[in-house]
C-alpha positions as CSV (number, residue, x, y, z in Angstrom):
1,X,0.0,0.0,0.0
2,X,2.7,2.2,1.0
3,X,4.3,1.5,-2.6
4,X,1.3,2.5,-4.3
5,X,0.6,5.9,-2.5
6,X,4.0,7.0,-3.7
7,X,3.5,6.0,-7.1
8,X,0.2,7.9,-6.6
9,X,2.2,11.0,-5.6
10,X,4.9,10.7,-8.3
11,X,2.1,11.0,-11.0
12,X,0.5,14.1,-9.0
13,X,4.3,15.8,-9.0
14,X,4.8,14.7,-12.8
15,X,1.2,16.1,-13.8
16,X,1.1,19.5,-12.4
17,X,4.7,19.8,-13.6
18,X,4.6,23.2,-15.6
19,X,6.8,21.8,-18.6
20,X,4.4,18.6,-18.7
21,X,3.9,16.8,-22.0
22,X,0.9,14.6,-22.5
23,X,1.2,11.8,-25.3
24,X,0.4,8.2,-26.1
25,X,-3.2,8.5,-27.1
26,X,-3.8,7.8,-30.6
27,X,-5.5,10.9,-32.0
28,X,-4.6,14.3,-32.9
29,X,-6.0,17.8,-32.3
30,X,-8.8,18.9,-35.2
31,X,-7.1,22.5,-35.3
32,X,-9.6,23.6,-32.4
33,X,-12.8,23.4,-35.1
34,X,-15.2,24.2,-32.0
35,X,-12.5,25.3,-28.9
36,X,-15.7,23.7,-27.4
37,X,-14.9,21.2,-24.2
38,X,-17.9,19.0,-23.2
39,X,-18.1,18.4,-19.5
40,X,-20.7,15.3,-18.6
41,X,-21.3,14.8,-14.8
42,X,-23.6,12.2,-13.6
43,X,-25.6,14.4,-10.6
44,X,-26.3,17.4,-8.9
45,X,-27.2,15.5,-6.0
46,X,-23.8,15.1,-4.9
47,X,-22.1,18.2,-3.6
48,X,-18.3,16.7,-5.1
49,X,-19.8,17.0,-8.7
50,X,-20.8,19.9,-8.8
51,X,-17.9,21.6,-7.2
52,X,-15.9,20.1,-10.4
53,X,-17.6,20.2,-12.9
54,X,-17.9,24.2,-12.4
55,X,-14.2,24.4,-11.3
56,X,-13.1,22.7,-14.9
57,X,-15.3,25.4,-16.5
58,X,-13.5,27.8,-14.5
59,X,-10.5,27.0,-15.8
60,X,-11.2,26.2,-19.3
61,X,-12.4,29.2,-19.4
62,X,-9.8,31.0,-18.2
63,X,-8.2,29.4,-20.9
64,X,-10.3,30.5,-23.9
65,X,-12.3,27.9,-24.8
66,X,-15.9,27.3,-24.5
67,X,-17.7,24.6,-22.3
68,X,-20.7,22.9,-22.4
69,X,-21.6,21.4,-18.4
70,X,-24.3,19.1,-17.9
71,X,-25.5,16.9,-15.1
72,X,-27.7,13.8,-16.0
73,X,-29.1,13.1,-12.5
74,X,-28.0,9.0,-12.3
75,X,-30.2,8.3,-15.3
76,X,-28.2,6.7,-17.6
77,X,-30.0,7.5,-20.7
78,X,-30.3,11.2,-20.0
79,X,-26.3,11.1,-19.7
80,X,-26.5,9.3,-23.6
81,X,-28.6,12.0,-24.8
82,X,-27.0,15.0,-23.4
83,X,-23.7,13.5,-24.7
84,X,-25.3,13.4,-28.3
85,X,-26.7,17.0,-28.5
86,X,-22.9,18.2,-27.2
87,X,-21.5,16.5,-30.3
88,X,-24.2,17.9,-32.3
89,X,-23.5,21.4,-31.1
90,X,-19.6,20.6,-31.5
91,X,-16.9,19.6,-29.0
92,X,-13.4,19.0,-29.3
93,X,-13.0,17.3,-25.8
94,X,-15.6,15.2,-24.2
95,X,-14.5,15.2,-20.4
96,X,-17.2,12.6,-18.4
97,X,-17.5,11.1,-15.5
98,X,-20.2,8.2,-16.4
99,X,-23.0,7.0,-14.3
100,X,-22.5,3.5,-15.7
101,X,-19.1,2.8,-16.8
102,X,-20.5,0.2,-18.8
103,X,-23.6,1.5,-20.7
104,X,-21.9,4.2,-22.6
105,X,-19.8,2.1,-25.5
106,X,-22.4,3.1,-28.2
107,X,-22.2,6.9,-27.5
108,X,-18.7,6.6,-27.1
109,X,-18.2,5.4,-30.7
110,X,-19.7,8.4,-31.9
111,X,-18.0,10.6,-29.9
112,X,-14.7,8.7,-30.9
113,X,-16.0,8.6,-34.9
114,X,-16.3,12.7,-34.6
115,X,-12.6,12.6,-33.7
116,X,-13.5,14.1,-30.3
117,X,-10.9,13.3,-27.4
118,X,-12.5,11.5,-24.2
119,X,-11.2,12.0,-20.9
120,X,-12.7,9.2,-18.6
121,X,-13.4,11.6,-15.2
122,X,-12.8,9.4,-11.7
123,X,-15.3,6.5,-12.9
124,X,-13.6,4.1,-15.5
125,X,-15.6,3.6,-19.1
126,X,-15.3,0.0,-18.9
127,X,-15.3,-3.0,-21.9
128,X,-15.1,0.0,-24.6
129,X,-12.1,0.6,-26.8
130,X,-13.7,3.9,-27.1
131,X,-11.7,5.9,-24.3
132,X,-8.3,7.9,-24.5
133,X,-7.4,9.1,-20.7
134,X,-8.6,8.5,-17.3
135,X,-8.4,10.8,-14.7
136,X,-8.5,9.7,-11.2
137,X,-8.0,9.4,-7.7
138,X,-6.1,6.2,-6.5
139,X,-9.4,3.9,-5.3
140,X,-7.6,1.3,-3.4
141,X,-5.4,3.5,-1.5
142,X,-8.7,5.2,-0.4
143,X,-10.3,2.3,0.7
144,X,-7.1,1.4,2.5
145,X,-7.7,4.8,4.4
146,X,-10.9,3.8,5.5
147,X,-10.2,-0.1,6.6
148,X,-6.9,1.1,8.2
149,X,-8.3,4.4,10.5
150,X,-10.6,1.5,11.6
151,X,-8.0,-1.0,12.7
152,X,-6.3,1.8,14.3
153,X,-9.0,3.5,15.6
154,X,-10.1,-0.3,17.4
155,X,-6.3,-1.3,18.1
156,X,-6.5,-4.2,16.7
157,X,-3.4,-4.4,15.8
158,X,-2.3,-4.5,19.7
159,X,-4.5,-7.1,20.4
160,X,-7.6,-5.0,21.1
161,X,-11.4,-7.0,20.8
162,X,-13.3,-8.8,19.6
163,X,-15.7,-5.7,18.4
164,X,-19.0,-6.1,15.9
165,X,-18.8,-3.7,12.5
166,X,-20.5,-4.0,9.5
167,X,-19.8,-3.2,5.9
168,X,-21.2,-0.7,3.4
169,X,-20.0,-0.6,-0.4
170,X,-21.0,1.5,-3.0
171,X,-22.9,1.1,-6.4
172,X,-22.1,-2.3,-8.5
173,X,-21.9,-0.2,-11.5
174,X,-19.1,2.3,-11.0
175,X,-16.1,0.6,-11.2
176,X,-14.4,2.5,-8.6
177,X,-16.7,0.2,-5.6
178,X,-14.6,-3.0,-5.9
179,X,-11.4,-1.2,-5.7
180,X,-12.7,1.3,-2.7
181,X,-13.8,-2.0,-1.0
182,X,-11.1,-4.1,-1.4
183,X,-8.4,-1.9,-0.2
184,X,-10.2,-1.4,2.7
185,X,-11.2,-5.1,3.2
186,X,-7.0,-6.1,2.9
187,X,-7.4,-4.4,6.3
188,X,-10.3,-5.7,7.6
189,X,-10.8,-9.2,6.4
190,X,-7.2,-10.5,8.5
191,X,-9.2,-9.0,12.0
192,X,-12.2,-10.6,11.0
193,X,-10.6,-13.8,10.4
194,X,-9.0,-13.8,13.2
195,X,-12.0,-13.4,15.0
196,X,-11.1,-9.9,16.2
197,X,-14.1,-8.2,14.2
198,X,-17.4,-10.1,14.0
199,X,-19.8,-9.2,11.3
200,X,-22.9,-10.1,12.9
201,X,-25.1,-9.8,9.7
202,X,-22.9,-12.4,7.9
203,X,-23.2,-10.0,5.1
204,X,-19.4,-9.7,4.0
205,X,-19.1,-9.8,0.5
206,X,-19.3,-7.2,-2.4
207,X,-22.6,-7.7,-4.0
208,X,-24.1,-8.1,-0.1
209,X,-22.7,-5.2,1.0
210,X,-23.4,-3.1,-2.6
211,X,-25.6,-0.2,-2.1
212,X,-27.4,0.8,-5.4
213,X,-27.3,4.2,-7.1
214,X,-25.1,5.1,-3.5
215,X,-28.3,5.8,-2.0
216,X,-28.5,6.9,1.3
217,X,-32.0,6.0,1.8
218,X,-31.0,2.3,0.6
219,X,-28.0,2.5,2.8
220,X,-30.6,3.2,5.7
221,X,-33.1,1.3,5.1
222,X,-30.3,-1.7,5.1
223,X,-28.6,0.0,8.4
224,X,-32.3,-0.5,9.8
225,X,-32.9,-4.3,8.9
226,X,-29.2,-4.9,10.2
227,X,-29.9,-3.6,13.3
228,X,-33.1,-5.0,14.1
229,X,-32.2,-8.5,13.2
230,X,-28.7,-8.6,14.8
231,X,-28.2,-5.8,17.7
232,X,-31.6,-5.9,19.7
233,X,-28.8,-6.8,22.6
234,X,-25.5,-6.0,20.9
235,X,-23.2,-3.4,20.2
236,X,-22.1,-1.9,16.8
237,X,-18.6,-0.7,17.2
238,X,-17.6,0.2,13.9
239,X,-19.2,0.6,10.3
240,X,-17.3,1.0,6.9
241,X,-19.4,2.9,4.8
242,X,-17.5,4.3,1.7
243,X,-19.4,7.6,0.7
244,X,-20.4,10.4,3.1
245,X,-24.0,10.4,1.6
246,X,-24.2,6.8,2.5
247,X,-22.7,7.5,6.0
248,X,-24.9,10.2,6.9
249,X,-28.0,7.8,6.2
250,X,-26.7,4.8,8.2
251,X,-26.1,7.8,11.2
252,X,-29.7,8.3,11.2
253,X,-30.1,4.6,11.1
254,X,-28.4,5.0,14.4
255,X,-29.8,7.7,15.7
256,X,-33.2,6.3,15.5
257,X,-32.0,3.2,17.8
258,X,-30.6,5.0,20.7
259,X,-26.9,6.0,19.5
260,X,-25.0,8.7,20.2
261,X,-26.1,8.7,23.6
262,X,-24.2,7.9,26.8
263,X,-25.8,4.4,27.2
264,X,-24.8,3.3,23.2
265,X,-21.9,5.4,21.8
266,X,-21.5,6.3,18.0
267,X,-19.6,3.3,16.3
268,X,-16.1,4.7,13.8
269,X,-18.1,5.8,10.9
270,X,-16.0,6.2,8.1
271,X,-16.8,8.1,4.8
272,X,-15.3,9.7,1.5
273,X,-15.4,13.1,-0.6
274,X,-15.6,15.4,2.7
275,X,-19.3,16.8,1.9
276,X,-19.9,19.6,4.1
277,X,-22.6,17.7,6.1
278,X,-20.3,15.3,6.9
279,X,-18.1,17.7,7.8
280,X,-20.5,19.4,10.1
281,X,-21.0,15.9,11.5
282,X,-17.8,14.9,11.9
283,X,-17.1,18.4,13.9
284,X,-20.5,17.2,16.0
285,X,-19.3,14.2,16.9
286,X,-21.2,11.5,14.9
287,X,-19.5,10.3,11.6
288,X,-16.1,9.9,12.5
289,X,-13.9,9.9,9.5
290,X,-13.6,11.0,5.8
291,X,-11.5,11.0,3.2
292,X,-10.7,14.5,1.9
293,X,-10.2,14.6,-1.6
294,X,-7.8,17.1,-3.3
295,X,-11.2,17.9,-6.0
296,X,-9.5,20.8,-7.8
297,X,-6.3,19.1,-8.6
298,X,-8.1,16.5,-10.2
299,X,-10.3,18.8,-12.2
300,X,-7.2,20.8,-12.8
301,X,-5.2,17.7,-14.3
302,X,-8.5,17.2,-16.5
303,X,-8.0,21.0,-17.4
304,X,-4.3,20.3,-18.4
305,X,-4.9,17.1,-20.5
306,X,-7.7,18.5,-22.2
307,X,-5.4,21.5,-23.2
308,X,-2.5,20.0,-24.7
309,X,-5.0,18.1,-26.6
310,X,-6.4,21.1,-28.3
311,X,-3.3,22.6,-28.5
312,X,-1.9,19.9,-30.7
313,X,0.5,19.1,-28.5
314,X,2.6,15.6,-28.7
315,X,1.4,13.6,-25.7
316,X,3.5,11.2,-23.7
317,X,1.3,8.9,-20.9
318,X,2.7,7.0,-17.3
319,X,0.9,4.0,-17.7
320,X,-0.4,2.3,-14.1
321,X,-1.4,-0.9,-15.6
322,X,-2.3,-2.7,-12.5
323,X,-5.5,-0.1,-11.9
324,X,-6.3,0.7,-15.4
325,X,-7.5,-2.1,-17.4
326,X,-11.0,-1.7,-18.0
327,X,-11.9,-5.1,-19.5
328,X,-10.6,-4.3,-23.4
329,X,-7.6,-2.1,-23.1
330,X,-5.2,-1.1,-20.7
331,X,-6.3,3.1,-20.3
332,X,-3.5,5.5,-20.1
333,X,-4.2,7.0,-16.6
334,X,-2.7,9.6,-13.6
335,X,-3.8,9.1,-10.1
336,X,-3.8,11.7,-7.7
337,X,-4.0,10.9,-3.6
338,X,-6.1,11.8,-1.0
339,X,-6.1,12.3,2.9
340,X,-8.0,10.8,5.5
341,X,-9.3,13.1,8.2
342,X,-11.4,13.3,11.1
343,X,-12.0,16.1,14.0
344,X,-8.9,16.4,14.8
345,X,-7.1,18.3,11.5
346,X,-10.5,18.3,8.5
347,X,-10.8,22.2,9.4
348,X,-7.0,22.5,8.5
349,X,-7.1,20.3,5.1
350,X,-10.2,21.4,4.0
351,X,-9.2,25.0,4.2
352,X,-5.3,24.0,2.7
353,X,-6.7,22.1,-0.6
354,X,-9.6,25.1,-1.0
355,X,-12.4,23.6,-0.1
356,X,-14.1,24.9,2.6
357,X,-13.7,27.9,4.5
358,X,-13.3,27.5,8.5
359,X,-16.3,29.5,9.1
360,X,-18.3,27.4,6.7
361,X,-17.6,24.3,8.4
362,X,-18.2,25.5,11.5
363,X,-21.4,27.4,11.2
């Protein structure tokens, strides 16, 4: 793990290098026949998506070119069509983060057929050929954050326990979910094992522990039937939960049982993208743990690629072919890392990487 968080932060040094070339795709600038950069988010309803998708306008912008942002609210065929009318008013760049990795092949041959560069944002477009870059966060070094704070957190590793968790993953159809869960889980799975975490529910494996659409109000309503059937007169100590927004529902899970009160003490509640709810919570008490990503610098690297495309530069690529395959080809790819935090220093990184102000947080 340790050797791939510094490959993570090589790539981040060798991306945001000023005298960085990008090369190794197979396709070459049109002569900028729309300066036009399509941006394709999957929702609104996540604060993270929002918060790139305007910051790559911001900067393409800033650039020159024009941009085209839209968000297709985790429906898959919206995404498909608002994809088709960019390319009929013109792109150069199609930058999109898909909704399912796997449903977008078709448009993505006509994207590729108008000779339009595609940038694969944070979620992998899987069994296609038709994808040139991937832009991401390193997935199973996050979910290492998450499954280590825990097993430090417990002290398991000085012999601490047994304690009860349970386990959260997020939707089957982003490929980032198995990687997010099993870096976590090559923490876990030794203490439970070993007997030193018990998983009460049985329910240990991917597709058991998948939450659909990363719905919160699945993620509660599953929090609920766990509860009821296995801790009527047990104690949940900890809970891996991989998203904030899932977090926050299993928290009022929880809540509705009793925790957070002297008699039945929150469990570690981890999470991921440092929403400013969790945040508040975390502050408050509840959720316990995040991980903080570094948002800008990846819609920054996005920013970059995009621009050295148009430009007509030559391109040169790091491959990272252990995290990059996505079932056809291997994807040329950079990785950027990320930080866990909790109470004790979010204020501090959130306000370092831009995200938050201190008074937002705390108000």
């Amino acid at each position: 793990m340790k050797k791939v968080i510094r490959i993570a932060v090589l790539l981040l040094v060798f991306l945001m290098a000023a005298s960085i070339v990008f090369a190794g795709g197979n396709k070459q600038a049109s002569g900028g026949k729309t300066n036009r950069v399509g941006i394709s988010m999957p929702t609104q309803s996540t604060e993270r998506w929002v918060l790139e998708g305007n910051e790559m306008v911001k900067q393409l912008q800033a650039l020159g070119y024009q941009t085209v942002l839209q968000f297709a609210e985790d429906n898959v065929g919206q995404q498909i069509s608002q994809i088709e009318n960019m390319l009929n008013r013109g792109i150069d760049v199609l930058i999109v983060c898909p909704i399912d990795g796997g449903a977008l092949d078709n448009v993505m041959k006509k994207v590729v057929d108008a000779k339009v560069l595609i940038i694969a944002y944070d979620r992998l477009l899987t069994d296609t050929h038709n994808v040139d870059y991937y832009m991401t966060f390193d997935s199973i070094a996050i979910g290492g954050l998450m499954g280590s704070y825990i097993v430090d957190k417990l002290g398991l590793a000085q012999g601490k326990g047994p304690f009860n968790i349970e386990l959260f993953a997020g939707s089957l159809d982003d490929n980032n979910t198995e990687m997010y869960f099993e870096g976590a889980m090559s923490y876990i799975r030794p203490y439970i094992e070993s007997g030193k975490l018990v998983v009460r529910s049985g329910q240990t494996t991917l597709n058991q522990c998948a939450t659909l659409e990363w719905d919160a109000m699945r993620a509660q309503a599953r929090m609920d039937n766990i509860l009821t059937a296995f801790y009527t007169n047990q104690t949940l100590h900890a809970v891996l939960s991989p998203y904030d927004g899932l977090s926050l529902g299993i928290i009022s899970s929880l809540k509705a049982v009793g925790y957070g009160s002297a008699n039945r003490p929150w469990p570690i509640i981890t999470g991921q993208d440092a929403e400013l709810p969790s945040v508040k919570s975390i502050l408050a008490g509840e959720q316990t743990q995040t991980v903080l990503l570094d948002l800008f610098s990846l819609a920054g690297g996005a920013v970059k690629l995009a621009d050295e495309f148009m430009k007509g530069r030559a391109i040169t690529v790091i491959n990272w072919p252990d995290k990059i395959n996505n079932g056809v080809k291997t994807v040329p790819a950079f990785a950027i890392n990320a930080i866990s935090v909790d109470k004790d220093n979010i204020i501090r990184e959130a306000v370092r990487v831009g995200l938050y102000t201190e008074a937002e947080m705390r108000n």
